[in-house]
N, C-alpha and C positions, 0 to 999 in steps of 0.2 A: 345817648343812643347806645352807647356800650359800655359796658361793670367800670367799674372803678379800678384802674390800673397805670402803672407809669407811664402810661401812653394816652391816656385818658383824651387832655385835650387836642392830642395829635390824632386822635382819630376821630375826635366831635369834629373837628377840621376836615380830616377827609370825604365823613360822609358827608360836611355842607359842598364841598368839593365834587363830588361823586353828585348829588343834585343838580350843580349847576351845569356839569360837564354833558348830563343825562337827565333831562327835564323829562318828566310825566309825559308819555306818546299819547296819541291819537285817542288811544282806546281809553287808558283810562283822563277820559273826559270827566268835568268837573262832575258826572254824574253817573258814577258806579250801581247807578240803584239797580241796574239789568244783570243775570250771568251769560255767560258766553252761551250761544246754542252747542248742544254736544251732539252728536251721532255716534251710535252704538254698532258694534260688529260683534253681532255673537258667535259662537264655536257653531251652529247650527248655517250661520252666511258661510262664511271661513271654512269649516270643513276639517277643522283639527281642531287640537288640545283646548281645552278652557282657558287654564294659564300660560301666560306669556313675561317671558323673563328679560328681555333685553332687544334692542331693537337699533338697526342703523339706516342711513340713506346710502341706496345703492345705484349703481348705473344711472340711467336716467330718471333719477326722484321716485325710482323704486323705492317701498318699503321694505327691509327683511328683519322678520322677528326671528327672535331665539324662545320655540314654544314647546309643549308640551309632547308635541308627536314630531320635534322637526325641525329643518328651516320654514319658515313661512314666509310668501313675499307675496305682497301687492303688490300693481301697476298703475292704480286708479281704476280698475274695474275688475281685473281677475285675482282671484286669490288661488297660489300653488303650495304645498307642502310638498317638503323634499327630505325624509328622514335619513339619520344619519344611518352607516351599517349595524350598529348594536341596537338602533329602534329607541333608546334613550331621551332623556329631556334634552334641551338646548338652551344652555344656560346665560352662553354670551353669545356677541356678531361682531364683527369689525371688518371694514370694506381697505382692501391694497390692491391695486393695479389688476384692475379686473377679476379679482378674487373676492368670496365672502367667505372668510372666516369664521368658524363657529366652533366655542366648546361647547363640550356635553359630557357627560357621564362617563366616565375611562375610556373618552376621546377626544380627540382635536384634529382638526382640518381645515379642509377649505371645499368650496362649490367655484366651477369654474368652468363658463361656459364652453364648448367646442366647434367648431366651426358653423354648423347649425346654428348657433346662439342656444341650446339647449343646455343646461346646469351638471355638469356630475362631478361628484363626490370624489378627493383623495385626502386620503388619512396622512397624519404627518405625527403621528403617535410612535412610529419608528424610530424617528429623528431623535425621541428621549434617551438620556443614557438607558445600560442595563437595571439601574440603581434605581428609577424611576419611572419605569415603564405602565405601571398600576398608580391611574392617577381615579380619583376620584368626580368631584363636581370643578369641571375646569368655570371659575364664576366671573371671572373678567376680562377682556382681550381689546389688548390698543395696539395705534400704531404710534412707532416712533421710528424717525429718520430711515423708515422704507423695512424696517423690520416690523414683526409682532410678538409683544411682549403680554404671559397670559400666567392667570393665579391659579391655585389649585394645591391643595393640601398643605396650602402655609408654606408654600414656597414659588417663587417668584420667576418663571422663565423668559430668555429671549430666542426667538426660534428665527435664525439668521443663513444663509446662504444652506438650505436644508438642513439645519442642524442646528436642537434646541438642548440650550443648557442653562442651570439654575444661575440667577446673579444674588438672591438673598432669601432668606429663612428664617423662619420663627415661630416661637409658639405658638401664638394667634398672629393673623395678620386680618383685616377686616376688609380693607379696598385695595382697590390699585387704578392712579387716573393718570394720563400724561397730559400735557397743555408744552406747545413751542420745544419740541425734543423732549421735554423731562419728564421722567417718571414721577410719580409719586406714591406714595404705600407707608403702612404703619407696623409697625412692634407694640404689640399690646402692654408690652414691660418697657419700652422703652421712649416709643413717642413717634414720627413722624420722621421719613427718607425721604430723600430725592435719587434719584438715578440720571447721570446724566455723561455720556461717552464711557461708559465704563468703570463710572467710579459711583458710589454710594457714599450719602453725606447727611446726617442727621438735619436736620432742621431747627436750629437755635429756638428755645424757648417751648418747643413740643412737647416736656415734660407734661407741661398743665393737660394733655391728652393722656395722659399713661392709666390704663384701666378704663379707657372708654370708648365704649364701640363705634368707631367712626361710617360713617356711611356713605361719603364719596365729601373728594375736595375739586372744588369745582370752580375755573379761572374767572374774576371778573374780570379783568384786566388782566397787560401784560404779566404784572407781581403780585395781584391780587386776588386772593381766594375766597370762597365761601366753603367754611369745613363743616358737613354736615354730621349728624351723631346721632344714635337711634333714639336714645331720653334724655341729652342735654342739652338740645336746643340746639342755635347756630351759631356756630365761632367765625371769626375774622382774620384773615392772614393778611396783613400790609407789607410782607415781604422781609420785615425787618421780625415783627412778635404777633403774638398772637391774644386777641381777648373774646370775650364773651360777646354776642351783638343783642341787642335788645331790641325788641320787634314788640307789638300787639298781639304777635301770632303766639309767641314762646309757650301760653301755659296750654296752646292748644298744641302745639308740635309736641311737647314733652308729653300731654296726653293719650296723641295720638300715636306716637312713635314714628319718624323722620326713614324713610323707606328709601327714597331715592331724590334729585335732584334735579337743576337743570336751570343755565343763565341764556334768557332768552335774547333774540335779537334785540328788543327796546329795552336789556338790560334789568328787565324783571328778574324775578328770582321764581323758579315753578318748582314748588317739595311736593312730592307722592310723601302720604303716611303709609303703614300698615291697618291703622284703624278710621279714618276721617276725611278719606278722599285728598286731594288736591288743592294746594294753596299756594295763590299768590301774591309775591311781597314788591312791594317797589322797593328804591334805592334807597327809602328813608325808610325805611321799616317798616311801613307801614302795612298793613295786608288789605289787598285791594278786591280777593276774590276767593269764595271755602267752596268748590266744586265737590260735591258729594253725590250720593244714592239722589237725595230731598232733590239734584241737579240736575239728575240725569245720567249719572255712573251707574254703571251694571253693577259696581265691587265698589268698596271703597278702601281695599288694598290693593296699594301702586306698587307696580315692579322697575315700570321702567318709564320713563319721559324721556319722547323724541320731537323738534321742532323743525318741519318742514319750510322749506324757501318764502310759503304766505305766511308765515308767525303762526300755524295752525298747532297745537299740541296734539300729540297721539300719547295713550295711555296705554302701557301693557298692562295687564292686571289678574288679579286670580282670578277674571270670569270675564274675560273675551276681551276688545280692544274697543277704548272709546276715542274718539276725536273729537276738541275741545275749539270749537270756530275763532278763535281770534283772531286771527286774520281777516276775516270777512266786514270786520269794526260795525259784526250786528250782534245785539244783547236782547236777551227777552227777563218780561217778569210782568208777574197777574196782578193786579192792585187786589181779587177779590181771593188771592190764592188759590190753596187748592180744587175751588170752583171752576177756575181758568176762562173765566166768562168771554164773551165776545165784548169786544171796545168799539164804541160808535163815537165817540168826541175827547177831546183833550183842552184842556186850559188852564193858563199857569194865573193866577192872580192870589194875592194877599199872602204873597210868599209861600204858595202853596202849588201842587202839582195834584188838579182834578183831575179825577177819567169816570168819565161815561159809561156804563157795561151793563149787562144786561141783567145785572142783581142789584144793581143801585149804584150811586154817586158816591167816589173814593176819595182819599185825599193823602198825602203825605207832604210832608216839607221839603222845599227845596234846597237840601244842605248840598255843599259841598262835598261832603264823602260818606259813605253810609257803611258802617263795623258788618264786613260779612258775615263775624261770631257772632252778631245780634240781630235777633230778628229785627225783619223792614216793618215800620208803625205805619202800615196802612190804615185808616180808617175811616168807618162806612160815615158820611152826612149822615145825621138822622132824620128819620121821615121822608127816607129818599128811595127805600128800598122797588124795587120792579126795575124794567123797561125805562133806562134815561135814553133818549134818544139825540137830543142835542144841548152844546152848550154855549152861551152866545154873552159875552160881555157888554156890556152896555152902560155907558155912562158909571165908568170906570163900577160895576157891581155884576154880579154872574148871577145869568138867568138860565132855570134848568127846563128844559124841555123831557117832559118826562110822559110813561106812558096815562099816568092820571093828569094830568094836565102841564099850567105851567109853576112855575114856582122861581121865589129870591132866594139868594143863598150870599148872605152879608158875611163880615169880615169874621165875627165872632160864630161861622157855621149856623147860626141860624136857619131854617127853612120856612119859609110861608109861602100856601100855595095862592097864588095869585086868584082867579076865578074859579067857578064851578065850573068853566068849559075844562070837558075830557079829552084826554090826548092830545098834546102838544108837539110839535116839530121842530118848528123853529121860531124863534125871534129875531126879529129887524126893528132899529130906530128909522123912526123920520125925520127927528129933530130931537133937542134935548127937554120936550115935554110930550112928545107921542112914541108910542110901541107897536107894530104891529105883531100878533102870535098866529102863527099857520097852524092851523092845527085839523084834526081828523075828518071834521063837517066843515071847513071853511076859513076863511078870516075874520078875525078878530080885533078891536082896535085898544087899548091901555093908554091911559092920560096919566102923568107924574104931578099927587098932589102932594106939598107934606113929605116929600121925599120917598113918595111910596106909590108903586103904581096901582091905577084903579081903573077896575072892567068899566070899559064906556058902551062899547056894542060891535053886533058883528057887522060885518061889511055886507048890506040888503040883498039879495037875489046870487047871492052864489055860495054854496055848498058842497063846493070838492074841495076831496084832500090834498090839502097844499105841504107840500114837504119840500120843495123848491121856490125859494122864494129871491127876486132881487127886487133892490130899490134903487134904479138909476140917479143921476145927479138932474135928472129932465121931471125928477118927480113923477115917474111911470113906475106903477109895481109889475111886477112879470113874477108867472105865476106857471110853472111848467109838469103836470100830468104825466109822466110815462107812457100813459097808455090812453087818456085822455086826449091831448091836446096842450096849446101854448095861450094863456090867456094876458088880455093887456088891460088893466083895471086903474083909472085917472081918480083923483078928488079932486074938492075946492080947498082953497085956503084954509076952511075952517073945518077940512075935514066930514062934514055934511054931507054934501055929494058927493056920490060916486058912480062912472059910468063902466063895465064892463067891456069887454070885446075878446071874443075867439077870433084868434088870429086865423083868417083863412087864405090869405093872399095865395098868389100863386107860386113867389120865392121860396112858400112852407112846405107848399105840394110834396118837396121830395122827403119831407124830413120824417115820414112815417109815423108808428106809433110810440117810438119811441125817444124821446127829445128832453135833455137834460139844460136847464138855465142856469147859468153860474157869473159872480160879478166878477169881475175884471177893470180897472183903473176907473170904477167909479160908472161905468157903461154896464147895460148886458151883453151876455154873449150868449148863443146857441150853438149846442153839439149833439149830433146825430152820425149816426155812420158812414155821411156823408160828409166830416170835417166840421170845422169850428168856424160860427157867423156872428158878425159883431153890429149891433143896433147902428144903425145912418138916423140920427132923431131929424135932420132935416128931412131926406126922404121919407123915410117912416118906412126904412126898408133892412131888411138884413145883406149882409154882404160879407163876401168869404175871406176868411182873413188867411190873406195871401202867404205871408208872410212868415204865417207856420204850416203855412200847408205845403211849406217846397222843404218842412223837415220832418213831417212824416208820411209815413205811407198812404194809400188810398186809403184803405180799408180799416186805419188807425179810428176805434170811434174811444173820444178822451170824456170818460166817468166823472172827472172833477179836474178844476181848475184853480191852484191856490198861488194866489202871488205873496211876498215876502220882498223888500227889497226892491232888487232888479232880477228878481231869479222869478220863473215862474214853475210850478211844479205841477205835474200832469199825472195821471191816473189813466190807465185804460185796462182793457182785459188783457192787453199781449204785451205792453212793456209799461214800465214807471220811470218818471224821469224827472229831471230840471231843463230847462232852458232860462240862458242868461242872456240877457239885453248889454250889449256893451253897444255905450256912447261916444263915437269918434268925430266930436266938434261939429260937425257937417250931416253925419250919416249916422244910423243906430242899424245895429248887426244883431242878430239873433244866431243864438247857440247853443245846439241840444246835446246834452248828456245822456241814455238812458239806460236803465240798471237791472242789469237782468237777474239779478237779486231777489229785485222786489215785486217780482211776477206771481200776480195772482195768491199773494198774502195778503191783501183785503176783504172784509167782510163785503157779500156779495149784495151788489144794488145801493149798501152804504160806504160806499170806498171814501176815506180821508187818512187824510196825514196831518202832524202839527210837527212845522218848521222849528226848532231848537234855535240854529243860526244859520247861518247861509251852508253848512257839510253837513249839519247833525239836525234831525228829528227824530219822530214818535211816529210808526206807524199802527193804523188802528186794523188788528186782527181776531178773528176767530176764536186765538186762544191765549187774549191779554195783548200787550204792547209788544213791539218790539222798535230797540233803540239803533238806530243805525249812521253811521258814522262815513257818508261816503266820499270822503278824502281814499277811504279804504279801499274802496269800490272802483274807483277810478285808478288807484294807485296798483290795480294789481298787477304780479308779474308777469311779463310777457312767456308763453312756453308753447315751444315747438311742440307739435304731438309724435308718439312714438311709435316704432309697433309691437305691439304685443305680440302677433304672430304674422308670417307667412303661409300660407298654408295651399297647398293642390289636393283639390276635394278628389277627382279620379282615380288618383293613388295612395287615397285615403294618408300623406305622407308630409311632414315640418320642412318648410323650405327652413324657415327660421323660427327659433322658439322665443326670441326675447328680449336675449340676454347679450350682452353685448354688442360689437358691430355686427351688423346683418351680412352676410357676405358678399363680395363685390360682384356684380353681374354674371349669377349663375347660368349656364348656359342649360335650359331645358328643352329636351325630347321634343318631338313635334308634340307627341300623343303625351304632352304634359302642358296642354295648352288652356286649361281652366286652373284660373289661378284667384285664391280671397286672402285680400289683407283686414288686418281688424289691428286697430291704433285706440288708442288713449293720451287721456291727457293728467298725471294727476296733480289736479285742483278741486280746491273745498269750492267754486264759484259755479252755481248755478249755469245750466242751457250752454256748457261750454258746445262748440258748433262744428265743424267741419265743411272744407269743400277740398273739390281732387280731383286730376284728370289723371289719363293714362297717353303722355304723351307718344305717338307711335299712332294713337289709333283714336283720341280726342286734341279737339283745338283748344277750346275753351273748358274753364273750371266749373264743373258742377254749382247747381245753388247750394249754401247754406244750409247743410243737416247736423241732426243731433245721432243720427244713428252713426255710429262708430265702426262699419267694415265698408265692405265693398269689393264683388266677384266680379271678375272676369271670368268668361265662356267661350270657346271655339275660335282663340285668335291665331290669328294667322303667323307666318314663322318671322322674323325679324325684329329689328332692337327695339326695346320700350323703357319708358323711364315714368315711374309713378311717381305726382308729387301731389305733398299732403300738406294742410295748413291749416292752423288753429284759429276760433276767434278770438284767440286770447293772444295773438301774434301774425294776423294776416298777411304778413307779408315775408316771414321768415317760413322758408319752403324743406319739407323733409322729403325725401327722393330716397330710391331704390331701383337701381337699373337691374336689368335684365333682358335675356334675348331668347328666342325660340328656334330650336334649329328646324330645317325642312326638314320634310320626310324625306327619305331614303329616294324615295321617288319627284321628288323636285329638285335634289340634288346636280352638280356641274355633269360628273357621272353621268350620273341617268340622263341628263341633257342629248349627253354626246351620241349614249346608246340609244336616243331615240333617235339619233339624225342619223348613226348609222341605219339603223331597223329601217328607219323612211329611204334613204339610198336601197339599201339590200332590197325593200319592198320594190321599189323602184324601179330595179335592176330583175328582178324576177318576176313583174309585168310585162316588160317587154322583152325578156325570153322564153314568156311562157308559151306562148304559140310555138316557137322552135320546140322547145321542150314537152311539149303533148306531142306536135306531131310523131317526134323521137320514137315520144315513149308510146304512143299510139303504132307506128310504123312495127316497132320491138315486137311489143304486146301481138298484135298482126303473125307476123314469124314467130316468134313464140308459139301460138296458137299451131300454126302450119304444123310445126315440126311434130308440137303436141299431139297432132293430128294422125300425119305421118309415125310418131312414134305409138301412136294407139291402133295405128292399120295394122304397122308391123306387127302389133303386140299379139292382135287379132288374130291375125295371120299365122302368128306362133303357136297360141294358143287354140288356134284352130289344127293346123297338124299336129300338134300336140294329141289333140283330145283324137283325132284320128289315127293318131301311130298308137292311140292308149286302146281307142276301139277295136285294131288291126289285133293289138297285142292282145286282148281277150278274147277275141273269134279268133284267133291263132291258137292261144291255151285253149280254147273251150274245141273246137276243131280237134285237136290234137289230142285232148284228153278221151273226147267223144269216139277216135280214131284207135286209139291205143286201146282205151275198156274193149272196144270192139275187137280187133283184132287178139286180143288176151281171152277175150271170150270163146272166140273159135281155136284157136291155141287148144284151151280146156278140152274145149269139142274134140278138136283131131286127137287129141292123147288117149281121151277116153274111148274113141270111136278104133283106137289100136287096139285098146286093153280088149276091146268087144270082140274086133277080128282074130286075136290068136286066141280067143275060146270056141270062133264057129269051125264047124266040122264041114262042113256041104261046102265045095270048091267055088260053086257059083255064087252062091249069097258071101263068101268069103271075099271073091274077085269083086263082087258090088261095093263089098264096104270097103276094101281094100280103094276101090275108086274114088268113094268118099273122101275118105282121110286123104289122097290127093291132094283133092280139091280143096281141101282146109288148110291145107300145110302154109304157114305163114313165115317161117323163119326167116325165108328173103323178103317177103313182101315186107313185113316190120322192121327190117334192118333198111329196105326201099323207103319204109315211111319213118323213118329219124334222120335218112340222109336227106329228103323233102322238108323233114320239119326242120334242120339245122339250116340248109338253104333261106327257108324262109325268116327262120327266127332271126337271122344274125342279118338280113337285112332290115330287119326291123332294129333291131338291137346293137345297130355298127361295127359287125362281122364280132360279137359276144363268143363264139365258142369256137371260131377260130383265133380270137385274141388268146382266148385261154390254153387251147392245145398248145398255142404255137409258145407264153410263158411258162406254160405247165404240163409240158408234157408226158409223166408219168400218170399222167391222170385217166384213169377208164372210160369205156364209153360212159358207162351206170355212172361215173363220176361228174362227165361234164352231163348228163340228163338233169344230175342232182343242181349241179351249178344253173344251169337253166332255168329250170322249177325255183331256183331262191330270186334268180332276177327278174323274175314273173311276180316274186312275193307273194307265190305261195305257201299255206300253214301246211305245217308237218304233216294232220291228218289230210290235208288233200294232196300232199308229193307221195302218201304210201302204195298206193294203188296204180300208179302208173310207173313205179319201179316195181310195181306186186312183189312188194315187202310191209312186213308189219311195219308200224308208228313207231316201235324200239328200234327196227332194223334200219330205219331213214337216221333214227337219233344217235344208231351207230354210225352210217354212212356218214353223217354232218362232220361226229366227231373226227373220223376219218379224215376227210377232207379238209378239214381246219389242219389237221398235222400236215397234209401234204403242201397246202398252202402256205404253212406258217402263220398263220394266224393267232396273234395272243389273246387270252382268255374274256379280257376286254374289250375287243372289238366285237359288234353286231355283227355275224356271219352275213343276214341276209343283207343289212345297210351295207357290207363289203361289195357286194356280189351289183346289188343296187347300182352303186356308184363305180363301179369296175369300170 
C-alpha cells in the first residue's frame, strides 16, 4: 500500500488496522456501480462571484463561502453576500465565538452579527504591526485554542486579544492547517512545522517534502495525517515518518493536480483536483468514486471541500458551488448512458445485473467494486433493442417482455423471440411446464418442450390488454384493466378450458376505473383509491385488509406492491415506503417506514422497485436507475429549524436578520402588530415539512406544510411565543417570544383618564341645569345692561347730534347775522360819505335819518354779547373759560377762538372778522403766541378739545 521504506511493514500493518477500525459505511455498498446525485448552484441562483475559495459551518449549519465578490452564506434556502470594505476576493473563512472570519485581498476581519442578528464587518487589519500592514492574498485562517491563526505573504500570523503578530516566515510557505491545538505549515527549503503553545518544532523526517508543493495536511486520526501535494500524489504521516501512500487514484491525482482535501465523517478521503473533478478514496486506497463535469460538476477545478452534519459534500469551485448527496445513500447511473433512458424492470440472474429501458435490454456484472477511472461495461443483449417492458424469471431462465413480443435470454445472452405474438407484458408460470404471456391483444398460453418454450395458443374469447397479471395458489388468473375493468378467467387441468368472468359484484362497485392487481403471499390483492383488498377464495369475495389500512392514509392509492422477505414495499403517488411484519410468537405487527425521498421518482403508470436486501435497492426511473440505501434514509439527522428572518412588513423593518441568537422578547409598538417569520432547515432530504402555532392567539399546531414562513396581521397587544418544528425533529420546538405594547390609548393612564373624564362627565350633568340656569340668568342682565347701556348710548348720541345741530344753526344764524349786519355797516358809511356832499338841508336831514337808522355799532356789539350767551351754553361756558385763562385776549381774539371751536376753515372765519384769508392766518398766528401754543400742536384740535 505504501513505497518501500523502513516503515514498510509498520505501515502495511496500519493501514490493515485503519480497515478494521473503519470498515466500508453504508454507502459504499458492495455496489459502487451509481455516483452520488449532485446539485449545482450557479453564480446566476447565488447572485455573486463564479468562484468560490474556501468555505465553513457557521451558526446554525449555516454555510459561509470565501467568494469572489464577498462573504457568501446560505441557510438552506437564502443566499446573502456581504463584501468586504475594499470590494476584493475572499480567500479564506473560519467561524470563533459568534464570529466569521474572513481574509481577502489586503484585508482581514470578521462578520459579526448585532443585536438584530444582522452581519457587519470589522476590519482587524490595524492589529498588524507597522512592518506589515500591506498584506496581500490572506489564503488560510484556523482556529486554535480560542485564537486565529492566518497565512499571507509567506508569513504566518496569530491575531490574539486584538492584536496580531508574525510566529514564522519563509520563502515559500504552501498551507497552514491546525487539528487538537497545533498548527501545522511548511518551509519549502526546509520541510514541515508544527506550532504548538508558542513554540515551532520541525517535524522529523519532512525533509522527503523539501521542494514540494504541499496542499493541505489533513488529520486522520488523533497522530495521523494525510499530506496532500499538488503533483506528487498522497503522503502518510503516522506521527512518528512519513511515506508515500499508494492508492489506484495516484496516476490520476498526479495528473490532475491535488487542489484541496478533506477526511470525511465515514473516514473516506475527498481530493478536489484542479483539472479532474473530485475523488474519493477509502481507507485501503482504494478510490471508490471520480465525480466530474461527465457527473454533474459545473467546473472540474475544486477550491474548497466542506462536509455538512448529513455527510453531504459541498464543492467551491471556479464556476459556482456543487453539492455532492452522500448522505442521502442515493446514487444514480443509466445502463444506456448518455441516452439516460426510462427503466421499467431490473433482474439480477447469471451473475448479471439486467435493466429494462426504453432502448433495449442492458446488462453488466455483478462485481464487487467497479474502477471509477474506467469506464462501467454496460452492455446492450443483442436483438433486444426497442421498448423492454418487463422482465420475469422463470424456471431459473429470464424472459423479456419486449415491445415486439416475448423473448429467452439464456446464460450465454443469447435472445430468441418466442412467438409471432406482438407486444409482450408480462410473463407468469403455472407450473414448471406452462407459461402464461400477457400481452397487447390478450393471453397467451407457452408449453416447455425440449427445454424450450413453445406457442400453444391464445386463451379463446378475450382480447384485452393484459399488463397486470396474477396467478393465485386457487389457480385463478386475475387480469386487471385500468381503465377496463377486473377480469377473473379459471381452466381445467389440462389447460383446455377456459371460463372468463368480469367481475361485477357489488364489493367492485367502488373501485372505479381505475384498479391495479398485484400478488402478495401467493393470493391476489386489489388497489384502488379506496385502499388495498385481498381475495376470500372461500367467499369469492374481496375484503379490505385492515391491517394496512390503520397505516396509511385514506386517500393513499398504492401503484405496486412488492414483498421481499418480511418487508413489504409500496409505491403510490404521495409516498414510497416499506412496511415490516414482525412475528411475536402469538401476534404479528406491521410497521411502516416511508421515505420521502422517493416521492414521485417513478416512471408514471409503470412504477417498480428491485429490492437489493432488506435497506438497499434499484429504483426504476425516467432517467436510469437509482440506487438507494435507506439505512440513510431513516438514519437522518434530527434538526430544529431556524429563522432566517423576522421581519414587520408595515415598517418595512428586520426584527431579526439571522444571524445569531434572535433577541430576547422584543417589546413591539402597538402599530408594529403585523409580524412574518420565514425559517429553514438546511437538509439535502426531500419535503422537509413544518407545522407552528402562535401561542397567545392559537391552541393547537398548524397541519404539516412545506412552505417555510408564516404572517401574522392586526394582533392584538400582549405576550406571544411562536413555536416552530421540523419533520425532520417533531418534537424538538424552536420559540421566539415577544409582546405587543398597547396603544397609548389602552394604557393604565388612559384607564384612569377615562374614569376621571366619566366622573367629570358625571359631575357636569348634574350641574348643568344649575349652570345654564346661571349662565342663562347672567346672559339675561347682561343683555338688560346691554340694553340700558345702548339707551343711554342713544340718548348721548342723541344730544349729541342736537347740541351738533344747535351748534350749526347757532354758526349758521350767526354768520347769517353778522354778513347782515356788516352789510348795513357798509350802507350807513357810505350813506355818510353821500350826506356831507348833499347841499339842500332837507334831503340832507333825510339822509342824515337814514344813516340813524343803520347805525349798528351797538346793535353788533348787542349781537356777540347774545351769540357769546348762547355759544358758551352750548359749548360749556367756552369763552368765558377763555377770558377768564386768558385774559389778554381781544374781543376779535376770542371771536377767533370761537370760529376754531366751530371748526371752521380759514376761508369761512375771514368774513365774519371782515378780514382777508392772510389777516385771519395772521390773527391764528397771533393767537398761538398768546396762548402759548407750540408749533406742533393743531390750533383748531386745541381750541376743539379746550
Amino acid at each position: 500500500m505504501f513505497t518501500t521504506t523502513s516503515k514498510l511493514d509498520y505501515l502495511g500493518a496500519l493501514a490493515i488496522l485503519m480497515c478494521l477500525l473503519f470498515p466500508l459505511t453504508m454507502f459504499t455498498q458492495q455496489y459502487n456501480i451509481g455516483s452520488p446525485i449532485v446539485n449545482s448552484y450557479n453564480r446566476n441562483l447565488y447572485q455573486a462571484g463564479t468562484q468560490n475559495w474556501d468555505a465553513c459551518l457557521a451558526y446554525e449549519n449555516k454555510i459561509a463561502w470565501g467568494n469572489n465578490d464577498g462573504l457568501l452564506t446560505f441557510d438552506g434556502q437564502n443566499w446573502k453576500t456581504y463584501p468586504v470594505p475594499n470590494k476584493t476576493i475572499v480567500r479564506s473563512t473560519a467561524f470563533l465565538n459568534n464570529r466569521i472570519y474572513v481574509g481577502a485581498q489586503d484585508e482581514i476581519g470578521y462578520f459579526e452579527p448585532n443585536k438584530e442578528g444582522v452581519l457587519h464587518y470589522h476590519s482587524i487589519k490595524e492589529s498588524l504591526p507597522e512592518s506589515n500592514k500591506s498584506l496581500t492574498d490572506v489564503w488560510d485562517l484556523h482556529v486554535i485554542n480560542e485564537d486565529i491563526l492566518f497565512r499571507a505573504d509567506n508569513i504566518i500570523y496569530k491575531y490574539a486579544a486584538g492584536v496580531s503578530k508574525p510566529i514564522f516566515s519563509a520563502y515559500t510557505i504552501n498551507f497552514l492547517s491546525t487539528h487538537n491545538q497545533v498548527a501545522y505549515f511548511n518551509d519549502m527549503n526546509q520541510g514541515v512545522f508544527t506550532y504548538t503553545n508558542g513554540i515551532v518544532e520541525k517535524i522529523a523526517g519532512s525533509e522527503l517534502l523539501i521542494n514540494i508543493p504541499i496542499i493541505d495536511m489533513i488529520p486522520f486520526s488523533q497522530d495521523q495525517f494525510y499530506i496532500l501535494t499538488e503533483k506528487e500524489g498522497i503522503y502518510f504521516y503516522d506521527g512518528e515518518s512519513i511515506a508515500k501512500w499508494e492508492t489506484n487514484a495516484n496516476e490520476y491525482l498526479s495528473s490532475n493536480r491535488i487542489s484541496a482535501g478533506k477526511v470525511l465523517l465515514n473516514k473516506h478521503l475527498a481530493i478536489g483536483t484542479f483539472l479532474g473533478g473530485l475523488v474519493i478514496i477509502d481507507v485501503n486506497g482504494t478510490a471508490i468514486h471520480k465525480i466530474d463535469k461527465s457527473k454533474g460538476l459545473q467546473n472540474n477545478n475544486v477550491n474548497v471541500i466542506i462536509e455538512d452534519d448529513e455527510q453531504n459534500i459541498w464543492l467551491g469551485t471556479y464556476n459556482g458551488i456543487d453539492k455532492i448527496m452522500l448522505g442521502t445513500g442515493i446514487s444514480h447511473f443509466s445502463p444506456d448512458g448518455e441516452t439516460e433512458g426510462a427503466i421499467f424492470d431490473v433482474a439480477v440472474i447469471y451473475g448479471k445485473f439486467f435493466f429494462g429501458t426504453n432502448t433495449g435490454l442492458y446488462y453488466i456484472d455483478t462485481s464487487a467494486y467497479f474502477n471509477p477511472f474506467e469506464k462501467k461495461n454496460f452492455q446492450l443483449v443483442p436483438n433486444t433493442q426497442g421498448q423492454v417492458w418487463g422482465l420475469d424469471i422463470i424456471d431459473d431462465a429470464l424472459v423479456l417482455s419486449h415491445g415486439e413480443g416475448a423473448f429467452s435470454i439464456d446464460k450465454n445472452l443469447d435472445s430468441e423471440r418466442l412467438s409471432s405474438v406482438y407486444g409482450s407484458w408480462k410473463c407468469i408460470a403455472l407450473d414448471d411446464k406452462h407459461m402464461l404471456q400477457g400481452a397487447y391483444n390478450g393471453i397467451h398460453l407457452y408449453t416447455k418442450e425440449k427445454n424450450k418454450w413453445t406457442y400453444t395458443k391464445s386463451i379463446p374469447n378475450f382480447s384485452e390488454s393484459s399488463r397486470f397479471l396474477v396467478y393465485d395458489k386457487h389457480k385463478n388468473l386475475w387480469i386487471s384493466h385500468p381503465y377496463r375493468g377486473i377480469y377473473k378467467i379459471n381452466h381445467d387441468d389440462s389447460f383446455e378450458e377456459w371460463s372468463i368472468e368480469k367481475v361485477e359484484a357489488d364489493y367492485l362497485a367502488d373501485f372505479g376505473s381505475e384498479a391495479y392487481a398485484m400478488e402478495l403471499n401467493d393470493e391476489v390483492c386489489l388497489s384502488n383509491k379506496n385502499g388495498l383488498f385481498e381475495y376470500n377464495n372461500e367467499q369469492d369475495d374481496f375484503q379490505k385488509m385492515e391491517a394496512f389500512h390503520t397505516l396509511f392514509p385514506e386517500d393513499l392509492f398504492i401503484k405496486r406492491l412488492i414483498k421481499i422477505n418480511n418487508k413489504y414495499w409500496y409505491i403510490s403517488d404521495t409516498e414510497t415506503g416499506v412496511i415490516t411484519q414482525n412475528n411475536n410468537g402469538f401476534s404479528t405487527t406491521l410497521e411502516k417506514t416511508a421515505y420521502g425521498e422517493l416521492k414521485q421518482i417513478f416512471v408514471g403508470g409503470f412504477e417498480n422497485l428491485y429490492p437489493l436486501t432488506d435497506s438497499e435497492l434499484y429504483a426504476c426511473t425516467n432517467e436510469g436507475i437509482q440506487y438507494i440505501h435507506t439505512d440513510y434514509l431513516r438514519t437522518a439527522p434530527e434538526k430544529t429549524p431556524h429563522f432566517v428572518s423576522i421581519y414587520l412588513p408595515a415598517k418595512d423593518s428586520t426584527l431579526y436578520g439571522g444571524y445569531g441568537a434572535p433577541p430576547k422578547d422584543p417589546g413591539l409598538q402597538a402599530n408594529e402588530n403585523d409580524i412574518s417569520f420565514h425559517f429553514s432547515v438546511l437538509s439535502s432530504f426531500k419535503n422537509v415539512r413544518y407545522k407552528y402555532r402562535l401561542e397567545g392567539l392559537e391552541k393547537e399546531f398548524s397541519q404539516w406544510t412545506d412552505i417555510a414562513f408564516k404572517e401574522y396581521t392586526n394582533l392584538d397587544n400582549g405576550d406571544y411565543t411562536f413555536e416552530l418544528a421540523s419533520s425532520l425533529a417533531p418534537n424538538e420546538i424552536k420559540t421566539f417570544d415577544f409582546s405587543i405594547k398597547p396603544a397609548w390609548y389602552e394604557t393604565l393612564v388612559a384607564k384612569i383618564l377615562y374614569a376621571l373624564a366619566a366622573f367629570g362627565l358625571l359631575a357636569w350633568i348634574l350641574l348643568f341645569q344649575r349652570l345654564k340656569y346661571k349662565k342663562t340668568e347672567a346672559e339675561m342682565q347682561l343683555r338688560q345692561e346691554q340694553t340700558e347701556a345702548e339707551i343711554e348710548k342713544l340718548k348721548t348720541e342723541k344730544l349729541e347730534s342736537e347740541i351738533l345741530f344747535k351748534n350749526k344753526e347757532l354758526a349758521s344764524s350767526t354768520l347769517h347775522l353778522l354778513q347782515k349786519n356788516e352789510t348795513l355797516d357798509i350802507i350807513r358809511t357810505e350813506i355818510e360819505k353821500v350826506q356831507r356832499k348833499i347841499k339842500d338841508p332837507q334831503a340832507k336831514k333825510e339822509v342824515k335819518k337814514i344813516g340813524a337808522l343803520l347805525r349798528s355799532d351797538m346793535r353788533l356789539e348787542n349781537d356777540w354779547s347774545n351769540f357769546s350767551m348762547h355759544f358758551d351754553s352750548v359749548h360749556h361756558d367756552f369763552i368765558k373759560r377763555i377770558k377768564k385763562d386768558y385774559p389778554e385776549l381781544s374781543t376779535k381774539d376770542q371771536k377767533l377762538c370761537a370760529y376754531l371751536r366751530m371748526n371752521l376753515q380759514t376761508k369761512e372765519i375771514a368774513p365774519l372778522l371782515n378780514i382777508s384769508v392772510r389777516g385771519v392766518e395772521i390773527s391764528r398766528y397771533r393767537l398761538r403766541k398768546k396762548l402759548g401754543i407750540e408749533k406742533e400742536v393743531n390750533l383748531n384740535e386745541f381750541m376743539m378739545s379746550y
